[in-house]
N, C-alpha and C positions, 0 to 999 in steps of 0.2 A: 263262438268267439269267447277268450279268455282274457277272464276283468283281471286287471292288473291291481292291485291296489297300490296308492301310493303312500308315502310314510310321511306325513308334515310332522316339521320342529314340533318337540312337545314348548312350554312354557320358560323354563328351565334353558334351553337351547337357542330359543328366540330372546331369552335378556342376555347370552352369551354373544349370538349372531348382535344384536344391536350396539354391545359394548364395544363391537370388535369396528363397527361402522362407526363411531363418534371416535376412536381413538385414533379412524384414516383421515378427520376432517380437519380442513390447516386452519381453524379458529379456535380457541380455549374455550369449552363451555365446563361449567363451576354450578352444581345446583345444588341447594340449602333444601331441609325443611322446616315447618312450622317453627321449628327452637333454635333454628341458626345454627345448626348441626351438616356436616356437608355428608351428601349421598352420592356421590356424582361428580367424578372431578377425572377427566379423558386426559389423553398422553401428550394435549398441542399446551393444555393448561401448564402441566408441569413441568415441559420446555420453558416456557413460559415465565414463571415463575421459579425456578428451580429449584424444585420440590419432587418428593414422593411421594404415592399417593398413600402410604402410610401416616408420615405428617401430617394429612387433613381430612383423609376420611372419617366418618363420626369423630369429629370432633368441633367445637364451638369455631366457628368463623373469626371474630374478635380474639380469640386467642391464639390461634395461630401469625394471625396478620396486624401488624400494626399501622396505623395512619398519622398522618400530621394533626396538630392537634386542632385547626380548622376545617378537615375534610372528614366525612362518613364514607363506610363502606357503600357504595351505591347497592350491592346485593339484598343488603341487608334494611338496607331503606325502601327498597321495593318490597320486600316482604313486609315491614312495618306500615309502610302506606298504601302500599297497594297499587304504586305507579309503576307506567314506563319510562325509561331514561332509554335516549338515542343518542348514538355519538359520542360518550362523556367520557374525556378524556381524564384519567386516574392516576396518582401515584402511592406509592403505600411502600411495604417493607413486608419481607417475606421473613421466616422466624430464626435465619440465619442474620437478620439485619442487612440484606442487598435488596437494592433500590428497584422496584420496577415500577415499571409507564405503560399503562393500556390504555385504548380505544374501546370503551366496551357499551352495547346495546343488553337493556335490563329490566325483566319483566318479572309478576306474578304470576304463579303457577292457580287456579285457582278450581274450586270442584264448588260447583254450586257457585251463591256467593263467598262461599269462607276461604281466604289464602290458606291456601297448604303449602305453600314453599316458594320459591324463586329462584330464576335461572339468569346469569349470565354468559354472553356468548362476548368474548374478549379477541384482540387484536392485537398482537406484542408492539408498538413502539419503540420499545425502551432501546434495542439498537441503533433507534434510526435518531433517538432524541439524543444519545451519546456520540453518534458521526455530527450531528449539526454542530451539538456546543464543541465538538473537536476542530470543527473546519471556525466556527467564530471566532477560537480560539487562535487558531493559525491563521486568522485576515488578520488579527491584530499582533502577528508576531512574527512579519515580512520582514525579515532584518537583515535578507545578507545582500550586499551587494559585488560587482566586481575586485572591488578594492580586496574583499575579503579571502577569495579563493586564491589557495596558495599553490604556488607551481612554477618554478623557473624551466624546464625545459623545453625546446623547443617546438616539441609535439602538444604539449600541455598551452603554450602560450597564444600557441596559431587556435587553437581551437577558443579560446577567451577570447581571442578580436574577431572570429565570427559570431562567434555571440555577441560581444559586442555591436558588430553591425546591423543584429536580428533586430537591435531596439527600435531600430527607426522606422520600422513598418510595425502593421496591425497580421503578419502572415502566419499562417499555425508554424509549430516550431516539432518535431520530431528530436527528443533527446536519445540517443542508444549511450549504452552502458552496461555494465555488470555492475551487480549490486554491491552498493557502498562507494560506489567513484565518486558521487557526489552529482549525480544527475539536479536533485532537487536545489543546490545550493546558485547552479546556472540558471534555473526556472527564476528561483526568488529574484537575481540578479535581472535576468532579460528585463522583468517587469517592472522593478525598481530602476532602469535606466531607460524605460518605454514614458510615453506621455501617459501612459495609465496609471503609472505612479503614486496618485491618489485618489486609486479605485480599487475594488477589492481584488486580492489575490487568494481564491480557492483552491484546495488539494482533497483530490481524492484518491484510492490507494483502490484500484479496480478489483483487487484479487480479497477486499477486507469483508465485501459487503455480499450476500448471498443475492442472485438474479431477481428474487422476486421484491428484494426492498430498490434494488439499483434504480429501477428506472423512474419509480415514486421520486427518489434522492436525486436525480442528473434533471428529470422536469416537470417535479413539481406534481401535486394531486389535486384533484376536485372533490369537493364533499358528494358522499355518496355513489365515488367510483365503486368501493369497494366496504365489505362491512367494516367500521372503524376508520373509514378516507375521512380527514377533514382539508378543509383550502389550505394549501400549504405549497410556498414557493418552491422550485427546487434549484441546484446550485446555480442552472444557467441564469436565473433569475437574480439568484442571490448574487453573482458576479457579471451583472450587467455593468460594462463599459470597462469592467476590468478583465482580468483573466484568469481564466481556469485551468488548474495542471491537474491532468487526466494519468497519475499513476498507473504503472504496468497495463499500459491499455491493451497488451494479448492475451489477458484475462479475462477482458471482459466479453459476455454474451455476445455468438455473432448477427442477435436476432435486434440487437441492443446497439450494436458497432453499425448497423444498417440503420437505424433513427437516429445517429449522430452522425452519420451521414450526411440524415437529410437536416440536420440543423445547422451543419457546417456550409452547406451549400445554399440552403433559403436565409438561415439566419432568423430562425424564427422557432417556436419549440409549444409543445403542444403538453399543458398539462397530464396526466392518467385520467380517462373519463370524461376530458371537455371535449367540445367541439372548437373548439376557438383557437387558431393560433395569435403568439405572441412575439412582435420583434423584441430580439436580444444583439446585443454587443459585444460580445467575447471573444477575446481572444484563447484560441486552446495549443496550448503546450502540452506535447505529451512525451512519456518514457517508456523504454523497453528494455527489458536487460537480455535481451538476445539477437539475434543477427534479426533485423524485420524478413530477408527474403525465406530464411528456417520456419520466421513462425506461419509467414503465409503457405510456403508447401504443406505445413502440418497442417495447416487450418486455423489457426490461433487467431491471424489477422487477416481480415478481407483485402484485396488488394486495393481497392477501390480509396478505402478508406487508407490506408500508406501512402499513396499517392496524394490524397487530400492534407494529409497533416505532416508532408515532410515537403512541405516548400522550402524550409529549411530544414536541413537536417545537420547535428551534430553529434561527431562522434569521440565522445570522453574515452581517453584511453586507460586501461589499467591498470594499476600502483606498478607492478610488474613491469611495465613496458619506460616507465618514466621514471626507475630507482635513483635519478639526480635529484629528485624531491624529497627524498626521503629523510636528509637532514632536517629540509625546512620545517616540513609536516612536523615531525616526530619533535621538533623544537615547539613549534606552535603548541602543541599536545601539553608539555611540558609546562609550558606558563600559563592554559590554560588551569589546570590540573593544580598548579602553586599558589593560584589565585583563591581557587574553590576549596583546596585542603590545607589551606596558611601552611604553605611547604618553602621549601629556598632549593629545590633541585635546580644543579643550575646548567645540564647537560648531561649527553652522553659520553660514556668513556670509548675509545676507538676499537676494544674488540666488543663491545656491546653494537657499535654500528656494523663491523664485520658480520655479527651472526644477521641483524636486522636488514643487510645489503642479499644473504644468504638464499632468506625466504623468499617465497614466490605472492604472496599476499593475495592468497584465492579471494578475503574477504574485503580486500581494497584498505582501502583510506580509511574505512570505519573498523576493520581488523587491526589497523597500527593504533588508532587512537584507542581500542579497547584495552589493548596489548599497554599503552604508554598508562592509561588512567588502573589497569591492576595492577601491574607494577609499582607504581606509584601507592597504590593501598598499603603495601607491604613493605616500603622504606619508615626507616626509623629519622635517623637524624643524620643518614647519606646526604652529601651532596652531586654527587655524581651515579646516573643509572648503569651499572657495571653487567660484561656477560651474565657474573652470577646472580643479579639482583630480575635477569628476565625468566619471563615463564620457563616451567619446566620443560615443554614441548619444545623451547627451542636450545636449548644448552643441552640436550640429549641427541637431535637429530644434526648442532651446525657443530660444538665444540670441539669434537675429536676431529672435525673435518677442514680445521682451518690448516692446521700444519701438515696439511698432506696434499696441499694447492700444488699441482702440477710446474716443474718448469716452463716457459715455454721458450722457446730457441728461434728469437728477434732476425728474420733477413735484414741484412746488411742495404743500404743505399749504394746507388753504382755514382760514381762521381758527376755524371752526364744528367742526372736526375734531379727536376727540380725539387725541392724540399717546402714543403705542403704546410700549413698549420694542421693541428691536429683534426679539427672538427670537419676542416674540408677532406681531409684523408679519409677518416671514418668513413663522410658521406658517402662519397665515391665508391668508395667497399660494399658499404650495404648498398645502396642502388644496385651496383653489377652483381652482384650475389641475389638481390631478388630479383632481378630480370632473368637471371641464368635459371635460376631454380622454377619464374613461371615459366619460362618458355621451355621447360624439361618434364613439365606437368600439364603443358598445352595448356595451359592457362587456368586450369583449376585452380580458382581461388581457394576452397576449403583443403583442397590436397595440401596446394602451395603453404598455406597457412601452417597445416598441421607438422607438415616436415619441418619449415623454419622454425616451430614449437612457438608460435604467437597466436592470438587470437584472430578473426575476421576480421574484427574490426579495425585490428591493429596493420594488417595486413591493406585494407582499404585506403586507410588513413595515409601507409607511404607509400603507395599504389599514386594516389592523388599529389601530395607532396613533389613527389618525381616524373609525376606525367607517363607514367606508364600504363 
C-alpha cells in the first residue's frame, strides 16, 4: 500500500484561509490591541462604516473615529475595563464626518489575566434608523388631499371619484401606474378622506430597503432574534388604526409578499424572533408601476396576494394619455415655482405649449414639473416661459416639426346627418376604432394596446369606460 501524504495550510495560509472566512460573515467585527491600535477590521465592517481598511488598520481607534461628546467608544472601554457590553446601540462619525448607528456586542480579548486587546462584533442599523426617521417624518407631512390633485379630463376625473368612494371602507386599495403619475398623492388623499384621518399614514418604497432589513422594518424585531435585534415595533405596528402605503410592492420578496399575506388575512403580525402574535389595524394601500398580470407571469407578484390588495383597484392614467391637463399641471408648476424662487412668471407662451403638447411624457407629471421648475432656474426677468426658454431636448426634437403638421382633408357632413357635439363624436370614434381593432386582434389586450400605441392600462381603463 502507498501512503499518501497530505499537505496541510502552513501558518501563513491559515491567517490568509481565516481572513478570507471573517470577510464572508454578514456582521462587522473591528479588533484593537493593547494601545487601541486596530489589527483586524473584515469587509461587512467597512460596508459599514464606509471606510477602507487602509483608513484604520494600525492605526489609533480615537483618531480615526469620532463620538458625541457624551458617548465612549464601547471598543475601547472594553479594553480599559475589561467588560462585556451586549446589545449597545452606537452612534459615532466615521473620518469622513458620515453618521453611523450599530448594534454592537463587545468584549476583551484576554491571555491569562492581562487584556491584550478587544473585539467588536457590530450590526449596521444605520439604514434601518434613517428609513424610520424618513417614515416619522412622512406621518407628519400627510398633506395632500383630493382637492389638491389636478386634472380636468374625463379619464383623470372618473378615476378621482373612485378613489373617492375608496374612503368609506377599511378595504386594501391596489394603485397601478407608471412612475410619476402621482400614485402616492391618491394614497395620501384616500386616507386623508377615510375615518383614519387621524391615525398614522406610513410609506414604504419596497424596492429601497435590501430583503434582510425589510421584514425586521414591515414587523417589528425581538431582542435577541439576531446578533444586534433590539424590541423594536415595526411599520404595522407603528400605523396601527391607520394605514400603510406599501410602495412598488413587485419588488418586494416573494418569501416576504407570502407573510403579508398572512397579516392581511389574520390581521395580526409576528415580530422577527417572538413567538407571540399581535392584532393590528391597517389599512394597506399598495402601488405598482406595471401591468399586475405582467408582473405575476414574471413572478414579481404572487397571485394570491393581487387578488388580496386590489379589492379596489385604480388605474392612474398617463400624462400622455390626458394632454387636456397639461395646461393646468404646467400652470400649477408655475406658481408653485414663483412662490419658492420670488418669480412673477406668469404663463406659458402658445408655441412653448405646442412643443409641450408634442412630448409623450415617458416621466409623467413629475417629468413636466421637473421640466417647468429648470426652466424656471434659467429665466432672468421673463415673464412668459417661451419655446426658447424650454430645455434643449425639446426645441431640438419639436421646433423644426411644428411647421410641417400635415394637412388633413375634413369629410364633409351629408345633410340627413345629425350633427353631434364634439366630445360625443370623438367618443363614438374611439369606441368603434377600439372595438374594431380588439376584435381584429381576438382580443389581445397587449397586442390591441400596442397597435393603438397606448399603454394597458390605458387600454383597460376604456375597455371598462365603454363596456367592452
Amino acid at each position: 500500500m502507498t501512503n499518501h501524504k497530505v499537505d496541510t495550510p502552513s501558518k501563513i495560509e491559515w491567517t490568509e484561509l481565516y481572513n478570507q472566512l471573517l470577510d464572508k460573515v454578514d456582521v462587522g467585527i473591528h479588533v484593537i490591541d493593547e494601545h487601541g491600535k486596530t489589527i483586524l477590521y473584515n469587509q461587512k465592517m467597512m460596508e459599514i462604516e464606509s471606510m477602507e481598511s487602509d483608513d484604520v488598520l494600525d492605526k489609533d481607534l480615537l483618531e480615526v473615529f469620532k463620538f458625541h461628546n457624551n458617548q465612549h467608544s464601547t471598543l475601547v472601554q472594553s479594553l480599559q475595563t475589561g467588560k462585556t457590553t451586549k446589545s449597545k446601540k452606537q452612534t459615532y462619525f466615521n473620518n469622513k464626518g458620515q453618521e453611523i448607528t450599530t448594534v454592537n456586542d463587545t468584549f476583551p480579548l484576554l491571555q491569562g489575566d492581562r487584556i491584550v486587546g478587544a473585539v467588536e462584533i457590530a450590526k449596521d442599523v444605520t439604514q434601518l434608523e434613517k428609513v424610520i426617521k424618513e417614515n416619522v417624518l412622512r406621518k407628519q407631512n400627510t398633506k395632500f388631499t383630493f382637492n389638491r390633485i389636478i386634472g380636468q379630463s374625463e379619464m383623470f376625473k372618473s378615476v378621482i371619484e373612485e378613489a373617492k368612494r375608496a374612503t368609506r371602507t377599511s378595504s386594501s386599495v391596489m394603485i397601478i401606474g407608471e412612475t410619476g403619475t402621482g400614485k402616492e398623492l391618491f394614497a395620501q388623499s384616500i386616507h386623508n378622506g377615510s375615518s383614519r384621518s387621524t391615525k398614522p399614514f406610513l410609506t414604504q418604497n419596497c424596492a429601497a430597503i435590501p430583503d434582510s432589513l425589510m421584514e425586521g422594518l414591515l414587523f417589528g424585531t425581538k431582542k435577541g432574534a439576531f446578533t444586534g435585534a433590539v424590541d423594536r415595533p415595526g411599520l404595522f405596528e407603528q400605523a396601527d388604526g391607520g394605514t400603510l402605503l406599501l410602495d412598488e410592492i413587485n419588488s418586494l420578496d416573494p418569501a416576504l409578499q407570502t407573510k403579508l399575506l398572512r397579516v392581511i388575512q389574520e390581521k395580526s403580525i409576528r415580530r422577527v424572533g417572538d413567538t407571540k402574535d399581535k392584532q393590528v389595524d391597517v389599512r394597506i394601500i399598495a402601488t405598482i408601476n406595471e401591468d399586475p398580470l405582467d408582473a405575476i407571469a414574471a413572478n414579481r407578484l404572487r397571485k394570491d396576494l393581487y387578488y388580496r390588495l386590489s379589492v379596489v383597484s385604480l388605474l392612474i392614467p398617463p400624462l400622455r394619455d390626458r394632454k387636456e391637463d397639461l395646461s393646468l399641471l404646467a400652470n400649477s408648476f408655475i406658481d408653485k415655482y414663483n412662490a419658492m424662487f420670488q418669480m412673477n412668471v406668469k404663463g406659458l407662451s402658445e408655441d412653448a405649449m405646442q412643443m409641450l403638447y408634442q412630448h409623450d411624457w415617458p416621466g409623467n407629471v413629475r417629468e413636466l414639473e421637473h421640466t417647468i421648475e429648470g426652466t424656471m432656474n434659467l429665466l432672468i426677468e421673463e415673464e412668459l416661459i417661451t419655446a426658447q426658454s424650454l430645455p434643449t431636448k425639446f426645441r431640438r426634437r419639436y421646433q423644426n416639426s411644428q411647421s410641417s403638421i400635415p394637412e388633413i382633408d375634413y369629410p364633409s357632413l351629408s345633410q340627413d346627418e345629425e350633427i353631434k357635439p364634439l366630445r360625443d363624436k370623438m367618443t363614438e370614434v374611439e369606441r368603434m376604432y377600439i372595438q374594431q381593432t380588439l376584435e381584429a386582434n381576438d382580443h389581445n389586450i397587449s397586442q390591441t394596446a400596442k397597435i393603438l400605441g397606448i399603454s394597458r392600462q390605458s387600454l383597460q381603463y376604456r375597455l371598462k369606460k365603454y363596456h367592452l
